[in-house]
C-alpha positions as CSV (number, residue, x, y, z in Angstrom):
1,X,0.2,11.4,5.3
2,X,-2.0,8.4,4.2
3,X,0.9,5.7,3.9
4,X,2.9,7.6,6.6
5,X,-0.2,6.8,9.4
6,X,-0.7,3.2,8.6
7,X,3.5,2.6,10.1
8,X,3.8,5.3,12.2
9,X,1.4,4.2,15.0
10,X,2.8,0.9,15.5
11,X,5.4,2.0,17.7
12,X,3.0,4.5,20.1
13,X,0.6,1.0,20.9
14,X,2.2,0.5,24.3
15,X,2.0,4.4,25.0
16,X,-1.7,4.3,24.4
17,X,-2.6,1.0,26.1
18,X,-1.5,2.6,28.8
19,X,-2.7,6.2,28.6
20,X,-6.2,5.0,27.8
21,X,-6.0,2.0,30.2
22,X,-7.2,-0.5,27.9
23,X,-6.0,-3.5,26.2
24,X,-3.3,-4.7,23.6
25,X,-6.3,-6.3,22.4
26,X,-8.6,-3.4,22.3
27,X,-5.6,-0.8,21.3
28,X,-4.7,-3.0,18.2
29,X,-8.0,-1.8,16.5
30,X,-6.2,1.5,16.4
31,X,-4.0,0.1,13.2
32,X,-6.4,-2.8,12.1
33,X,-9.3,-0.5,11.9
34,X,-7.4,1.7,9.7
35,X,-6.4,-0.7,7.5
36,X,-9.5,-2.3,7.4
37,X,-11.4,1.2,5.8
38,X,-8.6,2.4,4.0
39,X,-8.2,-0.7,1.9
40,X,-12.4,-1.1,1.9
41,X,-13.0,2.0,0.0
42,X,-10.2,2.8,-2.6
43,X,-12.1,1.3,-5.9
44,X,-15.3,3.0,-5.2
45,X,-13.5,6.3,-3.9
46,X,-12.0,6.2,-7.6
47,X,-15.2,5.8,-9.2
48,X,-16.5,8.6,-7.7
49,X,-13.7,10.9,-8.6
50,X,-13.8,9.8,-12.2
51,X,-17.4,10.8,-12.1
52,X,-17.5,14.3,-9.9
53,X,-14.3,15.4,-10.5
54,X,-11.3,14.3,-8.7
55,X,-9.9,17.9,-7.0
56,X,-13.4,18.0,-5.4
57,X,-13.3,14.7,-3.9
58,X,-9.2,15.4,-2.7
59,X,-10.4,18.6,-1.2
60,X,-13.4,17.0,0.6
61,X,-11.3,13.8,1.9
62,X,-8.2,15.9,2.7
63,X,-10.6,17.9,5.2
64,X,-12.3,15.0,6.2
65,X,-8.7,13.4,7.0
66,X,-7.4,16.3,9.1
67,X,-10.5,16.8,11.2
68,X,-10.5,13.1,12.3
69,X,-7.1,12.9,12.7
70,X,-7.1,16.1,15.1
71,X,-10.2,14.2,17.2
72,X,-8.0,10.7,16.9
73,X,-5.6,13.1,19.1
74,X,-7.7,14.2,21.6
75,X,-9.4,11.2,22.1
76,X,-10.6,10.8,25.9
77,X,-10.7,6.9,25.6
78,X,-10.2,4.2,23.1
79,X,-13.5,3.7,21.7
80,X,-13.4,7.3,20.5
81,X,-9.9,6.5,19.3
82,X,-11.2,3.8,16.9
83,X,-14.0,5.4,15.7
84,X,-12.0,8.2,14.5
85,X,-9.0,6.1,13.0
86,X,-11.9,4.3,11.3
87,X,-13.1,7.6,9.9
88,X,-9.3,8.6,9.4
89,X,-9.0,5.3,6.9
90,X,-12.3,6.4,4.9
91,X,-10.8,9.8,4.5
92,X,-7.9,8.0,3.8
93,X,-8.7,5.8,1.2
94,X,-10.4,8.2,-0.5
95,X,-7.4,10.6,-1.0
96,X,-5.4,7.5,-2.2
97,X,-6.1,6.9,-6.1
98,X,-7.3,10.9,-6.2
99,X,-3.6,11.1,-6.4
100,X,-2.7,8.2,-9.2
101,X,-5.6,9.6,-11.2
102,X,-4.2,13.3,-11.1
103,X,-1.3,12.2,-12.4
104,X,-2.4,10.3,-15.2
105,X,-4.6,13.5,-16.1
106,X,-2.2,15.4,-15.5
107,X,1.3,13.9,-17.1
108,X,2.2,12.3,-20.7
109,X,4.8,10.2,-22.1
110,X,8.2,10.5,-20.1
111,X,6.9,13.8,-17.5
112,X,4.2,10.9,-16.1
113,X,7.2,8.4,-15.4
114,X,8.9,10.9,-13.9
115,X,5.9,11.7,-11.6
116,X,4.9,8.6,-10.6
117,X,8.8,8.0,-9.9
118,X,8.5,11.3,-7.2
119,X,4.8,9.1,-5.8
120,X,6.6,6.3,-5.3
121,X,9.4,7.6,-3.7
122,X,7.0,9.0,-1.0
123,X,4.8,5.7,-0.8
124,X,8.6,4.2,-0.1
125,X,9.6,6.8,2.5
126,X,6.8,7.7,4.4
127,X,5.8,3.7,4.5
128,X,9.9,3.1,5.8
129,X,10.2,6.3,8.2
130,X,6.8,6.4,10.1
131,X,8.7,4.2,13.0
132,X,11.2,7.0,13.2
133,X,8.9,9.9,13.2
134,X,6.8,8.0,15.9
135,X,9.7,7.4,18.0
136,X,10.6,11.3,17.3
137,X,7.5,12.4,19.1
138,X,7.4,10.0,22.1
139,X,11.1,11.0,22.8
140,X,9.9,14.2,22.4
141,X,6.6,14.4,24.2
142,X,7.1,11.5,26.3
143,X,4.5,8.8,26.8
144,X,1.8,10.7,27.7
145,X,1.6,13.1,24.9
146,X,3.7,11.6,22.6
147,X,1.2,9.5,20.7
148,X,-1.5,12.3,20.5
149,X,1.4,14.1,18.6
150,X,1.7,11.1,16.1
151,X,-1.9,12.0,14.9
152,X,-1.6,16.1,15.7
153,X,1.2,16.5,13.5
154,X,-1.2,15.6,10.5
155,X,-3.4,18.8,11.3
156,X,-0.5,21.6,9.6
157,X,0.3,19.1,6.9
158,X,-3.1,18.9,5.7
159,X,-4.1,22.7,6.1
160,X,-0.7,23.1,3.7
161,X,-1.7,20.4,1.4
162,X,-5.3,21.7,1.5
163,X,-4.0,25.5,0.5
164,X,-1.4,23.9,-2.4
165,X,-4.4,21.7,-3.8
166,X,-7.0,24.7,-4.3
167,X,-4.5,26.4,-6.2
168,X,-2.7,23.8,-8.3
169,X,-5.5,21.2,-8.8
170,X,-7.6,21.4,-12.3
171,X,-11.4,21.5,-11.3
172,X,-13.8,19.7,-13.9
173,X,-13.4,15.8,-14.5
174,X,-12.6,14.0,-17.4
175,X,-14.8,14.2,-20.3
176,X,-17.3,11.2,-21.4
177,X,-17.3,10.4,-18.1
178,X,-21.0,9.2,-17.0
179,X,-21.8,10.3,-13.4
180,X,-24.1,7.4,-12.9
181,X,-23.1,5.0,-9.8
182,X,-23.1,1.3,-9.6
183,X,-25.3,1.1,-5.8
184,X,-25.1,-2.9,-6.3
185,X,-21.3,-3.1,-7.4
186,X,-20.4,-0.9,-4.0
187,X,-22.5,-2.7,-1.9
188,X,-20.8,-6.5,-3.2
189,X,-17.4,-4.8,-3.5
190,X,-17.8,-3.5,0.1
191,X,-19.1,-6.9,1.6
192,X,-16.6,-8.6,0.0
193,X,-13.2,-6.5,1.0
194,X,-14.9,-6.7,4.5
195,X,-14.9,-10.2,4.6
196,X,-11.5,-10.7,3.2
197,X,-10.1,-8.1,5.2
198,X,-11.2,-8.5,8.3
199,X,-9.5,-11.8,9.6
200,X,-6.0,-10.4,8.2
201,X,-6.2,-7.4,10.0
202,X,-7.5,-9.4,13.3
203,X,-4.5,-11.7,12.3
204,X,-2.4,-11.1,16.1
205,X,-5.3,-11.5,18.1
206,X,-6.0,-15.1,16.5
207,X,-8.2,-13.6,13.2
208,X,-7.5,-15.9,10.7
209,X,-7.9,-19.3,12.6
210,X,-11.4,-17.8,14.1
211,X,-12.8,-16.4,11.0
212,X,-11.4,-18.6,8.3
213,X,-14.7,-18.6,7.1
214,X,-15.5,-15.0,6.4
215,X,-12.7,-15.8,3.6
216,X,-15.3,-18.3,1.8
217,X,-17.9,-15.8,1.9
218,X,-15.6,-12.5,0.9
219,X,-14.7,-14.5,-2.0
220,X,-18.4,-15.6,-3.3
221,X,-19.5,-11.8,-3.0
222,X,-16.0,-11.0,-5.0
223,X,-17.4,-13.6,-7.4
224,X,-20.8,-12.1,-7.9
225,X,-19.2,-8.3,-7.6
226,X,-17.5,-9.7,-11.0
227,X,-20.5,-11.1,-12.3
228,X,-22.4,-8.1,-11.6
229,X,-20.2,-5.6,-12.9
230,X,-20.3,-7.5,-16.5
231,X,-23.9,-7.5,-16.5
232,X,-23.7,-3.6,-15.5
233,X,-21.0,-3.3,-19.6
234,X,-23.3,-5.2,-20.9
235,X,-26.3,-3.2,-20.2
236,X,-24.1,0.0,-21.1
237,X,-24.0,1.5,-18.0
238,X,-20.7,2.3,-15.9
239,X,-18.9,-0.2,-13.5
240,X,-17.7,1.0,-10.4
241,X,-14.5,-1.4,-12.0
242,X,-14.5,-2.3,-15.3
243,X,-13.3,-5.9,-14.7
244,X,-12.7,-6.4,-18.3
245,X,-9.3,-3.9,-17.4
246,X,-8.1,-7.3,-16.0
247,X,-8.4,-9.0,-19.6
248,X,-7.8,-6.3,-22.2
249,X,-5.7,-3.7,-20.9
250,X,-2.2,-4.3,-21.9
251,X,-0.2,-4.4,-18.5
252,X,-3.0,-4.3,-16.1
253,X,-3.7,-7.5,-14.4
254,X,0.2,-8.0,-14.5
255,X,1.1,-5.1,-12.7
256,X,-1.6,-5.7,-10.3
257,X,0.1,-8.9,-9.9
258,X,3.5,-7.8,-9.4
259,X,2.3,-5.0,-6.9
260,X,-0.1,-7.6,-4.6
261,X,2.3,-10.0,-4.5
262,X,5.3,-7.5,-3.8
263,X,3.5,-5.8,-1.1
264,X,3.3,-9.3,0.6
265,X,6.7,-8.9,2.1
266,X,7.1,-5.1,1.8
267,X,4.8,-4.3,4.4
268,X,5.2,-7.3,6.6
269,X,8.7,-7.1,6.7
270,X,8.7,-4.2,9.1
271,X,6.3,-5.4,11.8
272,X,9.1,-8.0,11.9
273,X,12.2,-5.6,12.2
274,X,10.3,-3.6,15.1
275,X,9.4,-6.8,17.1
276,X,12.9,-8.3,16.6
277,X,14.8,-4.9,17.1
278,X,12.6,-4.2,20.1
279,X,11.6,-7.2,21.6
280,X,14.6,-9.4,21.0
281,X,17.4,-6.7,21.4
282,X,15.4,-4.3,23.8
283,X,16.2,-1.5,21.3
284,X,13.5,1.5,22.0
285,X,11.5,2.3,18.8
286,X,13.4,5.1,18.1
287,X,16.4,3.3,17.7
288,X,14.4,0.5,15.7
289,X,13.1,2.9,13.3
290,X,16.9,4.5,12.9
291,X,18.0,1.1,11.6
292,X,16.0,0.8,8.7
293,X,16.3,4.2,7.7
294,X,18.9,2.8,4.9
295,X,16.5,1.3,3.0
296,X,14.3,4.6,3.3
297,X,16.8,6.4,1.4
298,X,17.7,4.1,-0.9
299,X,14.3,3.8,-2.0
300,X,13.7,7.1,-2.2
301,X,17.1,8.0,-4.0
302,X,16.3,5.2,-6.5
303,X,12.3,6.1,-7.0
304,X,13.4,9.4,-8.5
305,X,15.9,7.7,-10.6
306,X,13.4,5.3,-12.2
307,X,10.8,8.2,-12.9
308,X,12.8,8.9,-15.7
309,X,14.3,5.9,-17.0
310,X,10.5,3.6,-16.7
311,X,9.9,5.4,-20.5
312,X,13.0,3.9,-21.6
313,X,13.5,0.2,-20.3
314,X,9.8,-0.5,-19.4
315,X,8.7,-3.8,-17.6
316,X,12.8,-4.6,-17.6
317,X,13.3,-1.9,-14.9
318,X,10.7,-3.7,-12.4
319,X,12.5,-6.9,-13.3
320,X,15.9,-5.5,-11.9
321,X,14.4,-3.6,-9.0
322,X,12.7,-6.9,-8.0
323,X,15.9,-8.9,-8.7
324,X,18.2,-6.5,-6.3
325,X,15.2,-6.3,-3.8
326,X,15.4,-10.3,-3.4
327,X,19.1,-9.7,-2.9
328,X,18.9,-7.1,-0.5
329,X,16.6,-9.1,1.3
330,X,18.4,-12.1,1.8
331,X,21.4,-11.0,2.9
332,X,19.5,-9.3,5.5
333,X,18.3,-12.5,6.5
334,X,21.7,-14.1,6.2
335,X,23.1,-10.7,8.7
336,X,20.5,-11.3,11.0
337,X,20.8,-14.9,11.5
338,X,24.4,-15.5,12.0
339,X,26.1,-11.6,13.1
340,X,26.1,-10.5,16.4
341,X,23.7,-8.6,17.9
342,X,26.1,-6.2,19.4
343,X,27.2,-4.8,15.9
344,X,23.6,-6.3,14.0
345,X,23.0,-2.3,13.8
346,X,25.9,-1.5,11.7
347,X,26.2,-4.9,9.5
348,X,22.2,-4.3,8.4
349,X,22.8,-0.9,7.1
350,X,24.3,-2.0,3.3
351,X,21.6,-4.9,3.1
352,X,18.8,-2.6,3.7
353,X,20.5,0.0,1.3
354,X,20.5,-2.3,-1.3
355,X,17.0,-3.7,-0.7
356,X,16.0,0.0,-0.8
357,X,17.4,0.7,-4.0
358,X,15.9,-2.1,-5.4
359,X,12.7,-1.0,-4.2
360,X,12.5,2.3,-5.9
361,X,13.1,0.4,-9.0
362,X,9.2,-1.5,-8.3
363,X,6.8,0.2,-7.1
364,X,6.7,3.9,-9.0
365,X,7.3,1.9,-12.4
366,X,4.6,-0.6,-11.7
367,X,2.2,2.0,-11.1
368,X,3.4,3.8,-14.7
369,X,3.2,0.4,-16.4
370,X,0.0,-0.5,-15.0
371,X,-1.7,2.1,-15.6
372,X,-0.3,3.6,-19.1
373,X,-3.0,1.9,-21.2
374,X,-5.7,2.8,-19.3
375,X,-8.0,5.6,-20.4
376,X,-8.0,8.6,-18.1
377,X,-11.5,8.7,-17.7
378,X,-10.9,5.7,-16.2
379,X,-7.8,6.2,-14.1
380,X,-9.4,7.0,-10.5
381,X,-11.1,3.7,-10.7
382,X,-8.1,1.7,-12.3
383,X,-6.1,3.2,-10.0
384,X,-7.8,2.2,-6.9
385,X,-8.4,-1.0,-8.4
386,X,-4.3,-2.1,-8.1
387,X,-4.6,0.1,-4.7
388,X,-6.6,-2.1,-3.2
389,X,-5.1,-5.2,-4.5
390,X,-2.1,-3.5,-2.7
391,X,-3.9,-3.1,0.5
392,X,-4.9,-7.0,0.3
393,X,-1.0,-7.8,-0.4
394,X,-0.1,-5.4,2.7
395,X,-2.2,-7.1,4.9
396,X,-1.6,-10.5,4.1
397,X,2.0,-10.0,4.7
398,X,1.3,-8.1,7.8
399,X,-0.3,-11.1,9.4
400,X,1.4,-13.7,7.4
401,X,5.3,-12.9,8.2
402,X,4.5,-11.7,12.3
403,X,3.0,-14.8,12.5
404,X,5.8,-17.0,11.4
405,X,8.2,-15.2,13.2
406,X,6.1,-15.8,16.6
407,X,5.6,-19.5,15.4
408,X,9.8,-20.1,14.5
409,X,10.6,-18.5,18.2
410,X,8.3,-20.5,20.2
411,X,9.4,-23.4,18.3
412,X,13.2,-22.0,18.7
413,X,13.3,-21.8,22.3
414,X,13.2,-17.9,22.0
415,X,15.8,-18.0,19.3
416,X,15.1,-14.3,18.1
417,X,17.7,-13.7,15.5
418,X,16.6,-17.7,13.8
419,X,12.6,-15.8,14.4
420,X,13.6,-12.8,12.3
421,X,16.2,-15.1,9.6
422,X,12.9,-17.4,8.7
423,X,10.5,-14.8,8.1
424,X,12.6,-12.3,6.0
425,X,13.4,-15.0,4.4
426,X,9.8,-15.7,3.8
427,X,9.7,-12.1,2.3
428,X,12.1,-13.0,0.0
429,X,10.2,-15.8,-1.7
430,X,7.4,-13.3,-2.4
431,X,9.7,-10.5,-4.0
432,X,10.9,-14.0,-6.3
433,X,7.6,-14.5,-6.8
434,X,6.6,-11.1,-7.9
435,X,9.9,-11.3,-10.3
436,X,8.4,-14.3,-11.8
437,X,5.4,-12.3,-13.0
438,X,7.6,-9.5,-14.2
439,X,9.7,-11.4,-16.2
440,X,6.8,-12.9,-18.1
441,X,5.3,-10.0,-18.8
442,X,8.8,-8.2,-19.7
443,X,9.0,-10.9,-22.0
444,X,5.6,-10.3,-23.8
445,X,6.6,-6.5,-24.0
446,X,10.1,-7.4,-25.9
447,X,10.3,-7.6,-29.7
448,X,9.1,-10.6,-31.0
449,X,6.9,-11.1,-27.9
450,X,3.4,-12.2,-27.9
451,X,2.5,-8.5,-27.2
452,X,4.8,-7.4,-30.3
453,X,3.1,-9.9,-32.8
454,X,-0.3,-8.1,-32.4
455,X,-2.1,-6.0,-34.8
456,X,-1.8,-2.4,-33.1
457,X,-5.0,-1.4,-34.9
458,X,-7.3,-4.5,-33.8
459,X,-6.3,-3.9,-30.1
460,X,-7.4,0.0,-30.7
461,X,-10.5,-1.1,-32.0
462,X,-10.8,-4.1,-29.5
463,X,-10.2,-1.2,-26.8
464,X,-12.8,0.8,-28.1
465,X,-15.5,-1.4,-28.3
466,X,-15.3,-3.2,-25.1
467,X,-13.2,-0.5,-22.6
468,X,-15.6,2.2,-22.2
């Protein structure tokens, strides 16, 4: 539900404008605000289920989620529209690494992989098919109603999930896990995702060129957030992020890496595949959402596959994910550019299959990878530690790759098929770039690599002593 309501709105923006009577301006706070306290609260939300138990905080955020998307529905105007999508994202990003850490707790060895393979294949779905859904329920309900559906529909799903997790979740929380909480690291981690944040997610309305400067500050309170959170180790007490994951866990800053820097184009690229399909061809957004449906269930075919092979080939299966992702991608491009329009729908459908089945090969192993040397008692935090770095990816490409495709068609002469060519393209070069990463850690991890030629014992003891 989560992932699923950060996509699915996009294509109900024009149906609310005009219910509400407000502007695009005014409406586009609906998805920036969202974003904006999703991504804001996922390390501290994993702190706090490391420390009181993460089925409490699930149950808590789950209800918390449904009751705000319910008033998001009947909203009488906008302004109570964006306060409860801002509450919606809280609830949201609080639900998000519950789930990564539950799985760590609750899966071993080859079971995890084949866990995280089943998440994955639902962050690539949901994330692929909330354009269809959406333009499901304005066909449906029409204008009007249709986008109250969009956020009604989340009201049975989370009474379900809400049943299923009272029965299935383990109460308790991990032992030797202090319930102490870091007030000053939440406060500088806050300031600082706001900062950062908040010109990306402002990006259409002209964010980044007006508030270039909140980027300067988000990144000093980053930098004393760091500096903080030592001095917190050092005085034995628990971070709300142990920033030390990022030097000695094995796989951790990489993965981080590879999934920041692969969520870049994944997200971005559909903003631009809804205003080319839409705009350019005049396609309605059900038929928008229809045509990347390929790469939904290649992703999700492939997700399910890698759950169980992760174990085996390791960093290697991000490596050929990423390498058939990049492939995918560019002949999408390549289609885009130069095939007609009239038969675009048909051509795109084996590029975006392959892209898809690429992308099941990334993002549930990366999460196994990342996270398989961190301790559990750690994992909520760990967890919503590469979430967020995610979330900064996701909204970088969302403004970045829009963006060029709006600069390339006024530049063009409203050239939409060069537009949508130039920034897939663009996409591509970050799914390179996140293959880079991988093959230099896959490299480490291979016998004889720099990972291989150290003492197993001294990195226990190493861990020990300076992970806690």
């Amino acid at each position: 539900m989560t992932l699923l309501d950060v996509s699915i709105v996009s294509v109900a923006l024009p149906s609310m404008q005009d219910a509400l009577g407000t502007t695009a301006s005014g409406v586009q706070w609906v998805v920036s605000g969202y974003a904006l306290t999703f991504g804001l609260v996922l390390v501290p939300a994993g702190r706090l289920g490391d420390a009181f138990g993460r089925r409490r905080i699930f149950l808590v955020a789950l209800v918390v989620f449904v009751l705000s998307s319910a008033a998001a529905g009947a909203a009488p105007s906008v302004l109570m529209l964006v306060v409860a999508r801002l509450v919606q994202g809280v609830a949201a990003g609080f639900l998000a690494p519950q789930n990564s850490a539950l799985i760590q707790q609750l899966f071993r060895g080859p079971e995890r992989g084949k866990a995280f393979g089943l998440f994955g294949a639902t962050v690539g779905v949901s994330t692929a098919i909330g354009p269809v859904v959406g333009g499901l329920l304005i066909g449906l309900f029409g204008e009007d109603l249709g986008w109250r559906a969009i956020f009604f529909v989340n009201v049975p799903i989370g009474v379900v999930a809400f049943v299923l997790a009272t029965r299935l979740l383990p109460k308790g929380r991990p032992s030797g896990t202090s319930t102490d909480i870091d007030v000053v690291g939440v406060l500088l981690l806050g300031v600082g995702a706001t900062l950062v944040l908040l010109p990306l997610v402002q990006a259409e309305s002209g964010g980044i060129a007006r508030l270039w400067w909140l980027f300067v500050l988000g990144a000093a309170a980053l930098a004393a957030f760091a500096w903080w959170e030592r001095r917190v180790v050092a005085r034995d007490r628990e971070p709300v992020f142990d920033v030390r994951l990022l030097t000695q866990t094995r796989g951790y800053a990489s993965g981080v890496a590879v999934g920041t820097v692969y969520f870049i184009g994944f997200s971005g690229i559909w903003l631009v595949f809804a205003l080319f399909f839409q705009t350019g061809l005049g396609w309605t957004p059900l038929e928008s959402g229809l045509a990347v449906v390929p790469f939904a269930i290649g992703a999700a075919v492939s997700a399910a596959v890698a759950g169980r092979l992760v174990t085996r080939f390791g960093r290697l299966l991000t490596v050929i994910g990423l390498s058939v992702v990049s492939t995918g991608l560019a002949a999408t491009a390549v289609v885009v550019w130069l095939v007609p329009t009239d038969i675009l729908g048909w051509v795109v459908v084996p590029t975006l299959l392959l892209a898809g089945l690429g992308g099941g090969f990334v993002i549930s192993p990366n999460i196994t990878l990342t996270l398989r040397e961190v301790p559990v008692r750690m994992a909520g935090a760990a967890g919503g530690g590469l979430q967020t770095m995610q979330r900064f990816g996701a909204a970088l490409g969302s403004a970045v790759l829009p963006g060029l495709f709006y600069v390339v068609l006024s530049s063009s002469g409203q050239q939409y098929p060069v537009a949508a060519g130039v920034a897939l393209g663009t996409a591509v070069l970050g799914a390179v770039a996140a293959l880079v990463i991988a093959v230099l850690d896959w490299r480490k991890d291979r016998p004889g690599g720099a990972r291989d030629v150290e003492d197993a014992a001294a990195e226990e003891h190493a861990h020990a002593h300076h992970v806690h």
